[in-house]
N, CA, C and O atoms as a DFTB+ gen file, in Angstrom:
348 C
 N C O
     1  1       0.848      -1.164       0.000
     2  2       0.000       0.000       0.000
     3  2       0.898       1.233       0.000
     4  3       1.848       1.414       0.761
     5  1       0.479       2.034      -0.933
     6  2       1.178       3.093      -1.184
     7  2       1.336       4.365       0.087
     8  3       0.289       3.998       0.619
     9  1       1.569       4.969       0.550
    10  2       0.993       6.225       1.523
    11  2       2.697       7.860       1.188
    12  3       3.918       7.892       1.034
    13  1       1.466       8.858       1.266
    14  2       2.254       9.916       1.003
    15  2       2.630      10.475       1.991
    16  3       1.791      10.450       2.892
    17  1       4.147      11.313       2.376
    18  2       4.301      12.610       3.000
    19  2       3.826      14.069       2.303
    20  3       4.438      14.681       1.428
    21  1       2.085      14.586       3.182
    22  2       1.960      15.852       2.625
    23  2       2.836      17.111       2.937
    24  3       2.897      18.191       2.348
    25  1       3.403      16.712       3.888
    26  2       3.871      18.201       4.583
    27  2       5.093      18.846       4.208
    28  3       5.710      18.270       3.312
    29  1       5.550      19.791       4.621
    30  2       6.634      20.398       3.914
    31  2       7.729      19.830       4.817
    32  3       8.818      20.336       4.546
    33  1       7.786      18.763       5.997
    34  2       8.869      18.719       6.256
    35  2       9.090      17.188       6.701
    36  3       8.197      16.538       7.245
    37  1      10.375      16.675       6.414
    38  2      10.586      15.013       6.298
    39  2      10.375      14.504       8.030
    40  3      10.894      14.856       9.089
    41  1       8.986      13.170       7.508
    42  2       9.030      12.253       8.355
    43  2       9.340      10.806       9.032
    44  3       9.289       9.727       8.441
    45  1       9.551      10.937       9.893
    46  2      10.011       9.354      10.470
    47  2       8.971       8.895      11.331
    48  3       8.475       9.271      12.394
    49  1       8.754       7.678      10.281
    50  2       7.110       7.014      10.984
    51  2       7.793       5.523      11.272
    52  3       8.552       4.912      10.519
    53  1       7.293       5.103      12.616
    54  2       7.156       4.149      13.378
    55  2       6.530       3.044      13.070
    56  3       5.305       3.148      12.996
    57  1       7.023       1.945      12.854
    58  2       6.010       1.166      11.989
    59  2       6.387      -0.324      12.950
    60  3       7.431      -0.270      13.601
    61  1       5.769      -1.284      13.012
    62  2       5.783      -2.433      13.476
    63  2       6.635      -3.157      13.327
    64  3       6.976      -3.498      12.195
    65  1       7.239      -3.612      14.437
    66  2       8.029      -4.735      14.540
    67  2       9.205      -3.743      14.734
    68  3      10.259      -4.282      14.397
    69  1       9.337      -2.721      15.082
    70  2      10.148      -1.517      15.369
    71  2      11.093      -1.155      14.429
    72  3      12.194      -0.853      14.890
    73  1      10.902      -1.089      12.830
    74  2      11.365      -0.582      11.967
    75  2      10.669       0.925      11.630
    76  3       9.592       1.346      12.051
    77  1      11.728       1.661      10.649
    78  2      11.227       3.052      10.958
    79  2      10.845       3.295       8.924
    80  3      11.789       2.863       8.262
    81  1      10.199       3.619       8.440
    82  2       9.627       4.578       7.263
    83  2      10.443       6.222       6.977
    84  3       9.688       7.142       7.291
    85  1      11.513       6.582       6.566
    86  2      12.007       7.707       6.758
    87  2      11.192       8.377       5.147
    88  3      11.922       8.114       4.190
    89  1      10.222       8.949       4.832
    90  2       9.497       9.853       4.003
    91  2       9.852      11.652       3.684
    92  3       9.469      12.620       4.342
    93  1      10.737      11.615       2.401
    94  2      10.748      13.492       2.530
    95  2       9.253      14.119       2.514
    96  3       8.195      13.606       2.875
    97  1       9.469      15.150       2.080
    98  2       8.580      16.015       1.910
    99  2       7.430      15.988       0.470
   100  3       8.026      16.447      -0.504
   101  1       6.156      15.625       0.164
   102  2       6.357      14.543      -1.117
   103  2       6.265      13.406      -1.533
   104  3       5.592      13.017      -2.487
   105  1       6.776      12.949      -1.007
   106  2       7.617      11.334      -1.271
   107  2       6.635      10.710      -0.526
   108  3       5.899      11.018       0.411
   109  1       6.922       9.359      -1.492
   110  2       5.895       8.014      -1.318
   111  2       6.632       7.018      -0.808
   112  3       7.762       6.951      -1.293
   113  1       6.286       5.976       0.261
   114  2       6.571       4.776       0.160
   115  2       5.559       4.240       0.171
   116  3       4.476       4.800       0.006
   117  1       5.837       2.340       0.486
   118  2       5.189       1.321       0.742
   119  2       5.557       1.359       2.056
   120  3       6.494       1.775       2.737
   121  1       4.149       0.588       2.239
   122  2       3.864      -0.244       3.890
   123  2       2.950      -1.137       3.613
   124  3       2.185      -1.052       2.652
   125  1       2.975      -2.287       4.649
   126  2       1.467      -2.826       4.468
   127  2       0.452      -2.570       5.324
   128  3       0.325      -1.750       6.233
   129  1      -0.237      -3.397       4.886
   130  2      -2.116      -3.214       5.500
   131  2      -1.605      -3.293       7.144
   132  3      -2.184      -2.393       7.751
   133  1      -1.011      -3.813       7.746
   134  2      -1.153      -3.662       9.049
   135  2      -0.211      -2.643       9.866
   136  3      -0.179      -2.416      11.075
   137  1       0.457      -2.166       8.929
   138  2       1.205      -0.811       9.241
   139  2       0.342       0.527       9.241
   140  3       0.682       1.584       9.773
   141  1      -0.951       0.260       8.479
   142  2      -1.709       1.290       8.231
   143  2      -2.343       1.634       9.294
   144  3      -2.770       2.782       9.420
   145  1      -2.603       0.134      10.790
   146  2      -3.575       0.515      11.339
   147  2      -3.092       0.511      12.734
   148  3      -3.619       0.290      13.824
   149  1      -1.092       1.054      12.048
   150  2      -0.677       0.716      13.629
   151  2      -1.159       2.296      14.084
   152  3      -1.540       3.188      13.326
   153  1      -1.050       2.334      15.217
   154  2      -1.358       3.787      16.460
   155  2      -0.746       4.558      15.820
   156  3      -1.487       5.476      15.470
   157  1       0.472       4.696      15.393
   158  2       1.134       6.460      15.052
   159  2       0.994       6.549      13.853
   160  3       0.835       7.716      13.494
   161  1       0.980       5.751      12.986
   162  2       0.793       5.803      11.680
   163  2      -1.017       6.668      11.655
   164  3      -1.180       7.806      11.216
   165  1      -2.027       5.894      12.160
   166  2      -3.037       5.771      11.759
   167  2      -3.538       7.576      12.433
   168  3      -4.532       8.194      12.053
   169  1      -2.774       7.945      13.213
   170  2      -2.832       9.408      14.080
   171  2      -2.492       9.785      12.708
   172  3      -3.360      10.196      11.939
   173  1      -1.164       9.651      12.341
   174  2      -0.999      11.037      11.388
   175  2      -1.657      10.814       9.804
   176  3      -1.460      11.662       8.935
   177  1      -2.344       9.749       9.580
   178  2      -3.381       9.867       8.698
   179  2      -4.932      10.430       9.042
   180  3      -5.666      10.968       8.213
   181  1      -5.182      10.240      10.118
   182  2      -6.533      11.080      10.998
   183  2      -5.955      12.255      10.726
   184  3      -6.692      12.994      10.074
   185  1      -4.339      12.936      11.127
   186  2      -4.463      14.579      10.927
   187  2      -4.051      15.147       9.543
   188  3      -3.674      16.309       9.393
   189  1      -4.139      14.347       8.667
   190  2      -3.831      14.918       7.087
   191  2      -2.451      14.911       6.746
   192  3      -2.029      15.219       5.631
   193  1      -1.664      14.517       7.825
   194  2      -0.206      14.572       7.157
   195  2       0.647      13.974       6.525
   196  3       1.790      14.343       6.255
   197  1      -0.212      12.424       6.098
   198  2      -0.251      11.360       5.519
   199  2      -1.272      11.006       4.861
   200  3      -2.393      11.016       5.369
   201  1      -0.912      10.432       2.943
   202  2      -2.329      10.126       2.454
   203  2      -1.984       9.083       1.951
   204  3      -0.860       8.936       1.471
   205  1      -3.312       7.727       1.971
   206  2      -2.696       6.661       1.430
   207  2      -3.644       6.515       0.035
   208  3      -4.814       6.889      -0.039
   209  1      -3.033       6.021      -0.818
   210  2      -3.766       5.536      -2.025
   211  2      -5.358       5.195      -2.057
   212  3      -6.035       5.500      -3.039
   213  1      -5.933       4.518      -0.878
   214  2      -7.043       4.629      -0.712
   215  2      -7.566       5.725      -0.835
   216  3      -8.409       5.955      -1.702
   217  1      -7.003       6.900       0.325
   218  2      -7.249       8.356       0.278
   219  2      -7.792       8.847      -1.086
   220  3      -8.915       9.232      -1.412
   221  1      -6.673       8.716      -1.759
   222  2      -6.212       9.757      -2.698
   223  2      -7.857       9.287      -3.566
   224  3      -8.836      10.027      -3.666
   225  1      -7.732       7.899      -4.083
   226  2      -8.748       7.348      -4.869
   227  2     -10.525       7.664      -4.295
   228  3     -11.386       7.503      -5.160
   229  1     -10.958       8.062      -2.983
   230  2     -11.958       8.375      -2.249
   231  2     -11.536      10.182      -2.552
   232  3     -12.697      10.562      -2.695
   233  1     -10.997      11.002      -2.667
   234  2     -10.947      12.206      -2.704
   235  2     -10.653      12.720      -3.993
   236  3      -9.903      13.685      -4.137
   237  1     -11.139      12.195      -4.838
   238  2     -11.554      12.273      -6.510
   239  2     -12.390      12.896      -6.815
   240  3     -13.243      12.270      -6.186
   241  1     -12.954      13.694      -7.302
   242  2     -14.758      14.577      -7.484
   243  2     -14.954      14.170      -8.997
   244  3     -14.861      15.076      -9.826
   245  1     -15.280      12.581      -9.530
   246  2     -15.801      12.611     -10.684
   247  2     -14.449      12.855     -11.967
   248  3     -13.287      12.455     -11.888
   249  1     -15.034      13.560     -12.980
   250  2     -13.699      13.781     -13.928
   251  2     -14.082      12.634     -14.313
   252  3     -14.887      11.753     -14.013
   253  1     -12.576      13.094     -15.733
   254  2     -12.906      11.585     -16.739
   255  2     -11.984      10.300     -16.630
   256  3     -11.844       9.426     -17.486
   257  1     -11.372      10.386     -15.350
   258  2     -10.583       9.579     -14.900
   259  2      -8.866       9.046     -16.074
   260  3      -8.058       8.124     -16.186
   261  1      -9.150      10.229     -16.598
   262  2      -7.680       9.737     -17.225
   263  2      -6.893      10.698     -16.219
   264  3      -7.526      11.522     -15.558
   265  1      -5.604      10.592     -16.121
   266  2      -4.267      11.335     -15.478
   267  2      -3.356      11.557     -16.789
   268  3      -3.224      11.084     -17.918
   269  1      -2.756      12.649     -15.891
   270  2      -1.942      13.279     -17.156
   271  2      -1.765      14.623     -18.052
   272  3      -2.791      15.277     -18.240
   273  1      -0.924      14.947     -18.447
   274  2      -0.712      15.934     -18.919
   275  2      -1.653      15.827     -20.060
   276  3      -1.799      14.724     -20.586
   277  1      -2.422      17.037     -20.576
   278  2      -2.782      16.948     -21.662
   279  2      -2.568      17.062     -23.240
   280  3      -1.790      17.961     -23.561
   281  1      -2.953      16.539     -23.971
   282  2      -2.523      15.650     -25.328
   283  2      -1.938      17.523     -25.939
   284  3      -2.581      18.573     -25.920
   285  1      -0.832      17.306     -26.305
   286  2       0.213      18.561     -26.644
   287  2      -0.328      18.852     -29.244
   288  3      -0.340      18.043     -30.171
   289  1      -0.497      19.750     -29.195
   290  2      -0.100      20.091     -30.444
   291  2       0.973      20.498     -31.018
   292  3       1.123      21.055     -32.106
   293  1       1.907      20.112     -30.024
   294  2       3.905      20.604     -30.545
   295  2       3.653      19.348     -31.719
   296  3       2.981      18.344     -31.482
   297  1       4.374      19.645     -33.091
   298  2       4.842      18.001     -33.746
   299  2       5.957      17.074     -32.773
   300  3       6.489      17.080     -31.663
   301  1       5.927      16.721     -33.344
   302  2       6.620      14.926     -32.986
   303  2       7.737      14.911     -33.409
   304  3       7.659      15.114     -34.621
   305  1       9.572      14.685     -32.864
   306  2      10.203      14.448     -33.178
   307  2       9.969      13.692     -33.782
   308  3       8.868      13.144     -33.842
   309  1      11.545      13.266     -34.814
   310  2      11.120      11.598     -35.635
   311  2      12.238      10.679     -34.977
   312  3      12.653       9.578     -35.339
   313  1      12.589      11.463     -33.915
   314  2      13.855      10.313     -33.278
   315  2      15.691      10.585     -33.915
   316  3      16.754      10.338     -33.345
   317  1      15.441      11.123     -35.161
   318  2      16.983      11.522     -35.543
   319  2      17.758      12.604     -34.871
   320  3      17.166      13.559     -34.369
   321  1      19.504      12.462     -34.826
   322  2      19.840      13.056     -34.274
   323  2      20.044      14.090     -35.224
   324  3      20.501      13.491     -36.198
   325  1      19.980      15.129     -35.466
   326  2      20.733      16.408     -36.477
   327  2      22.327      16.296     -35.979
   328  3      22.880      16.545     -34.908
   329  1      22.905      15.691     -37.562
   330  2      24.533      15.978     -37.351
   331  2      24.931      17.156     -38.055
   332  3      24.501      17.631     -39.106
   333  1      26.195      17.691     -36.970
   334  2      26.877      18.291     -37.273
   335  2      28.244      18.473     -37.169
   336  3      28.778      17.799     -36.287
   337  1      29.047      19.284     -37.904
   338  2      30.543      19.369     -38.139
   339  2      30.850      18.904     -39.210
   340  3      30.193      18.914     -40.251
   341  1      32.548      18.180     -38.878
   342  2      32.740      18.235     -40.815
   343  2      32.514      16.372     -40.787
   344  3      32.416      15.600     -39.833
   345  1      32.494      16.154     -42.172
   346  2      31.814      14.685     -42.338
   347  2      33.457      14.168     -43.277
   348  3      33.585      13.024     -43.713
């Protein structure tokens, strides 16, 4: 299970079996399902300072469910390099 650091400053979350989650600011890791529902973890997802993929997918408003930048009208490289100098 995915879960985010929202805040602007890097956390160290406590996770079971007394290993630690070090998260910047941003930044995603993994945990599992029973890390989600340990005590300190599950506090700083109650106060917003952590979002997990569940989250994110429940705090959607509709839309057409694609992600992503939208489709660009620049042309298309063709992949060649332009040489130059002497041949």
């Amino acid at each position: 299970m995915d879960i985010t650091n929202k805040t602007r400053k890097p956390i160290s979350l406590p996770l079971p079996g007394g290993k630690k989650l070090f998260l910047g600011p941003g930044k995603t890791g993994q945990v599992t399902a029973k890390a989600l529902e340990f005590p300190p973890v599950a506090k700083l997802i109650e106060a917003g300072d952590l979002m997990t993929a569940e989250n994110a997918v429940k705090g959607i408003d509709g839309g057409s469910g694609i992600s992503g930048p939208p489709p660009s009208s620049a042309p298309k490289a063709n992949g060649a390099m332009r040489q130059s100098g002497d041949r």
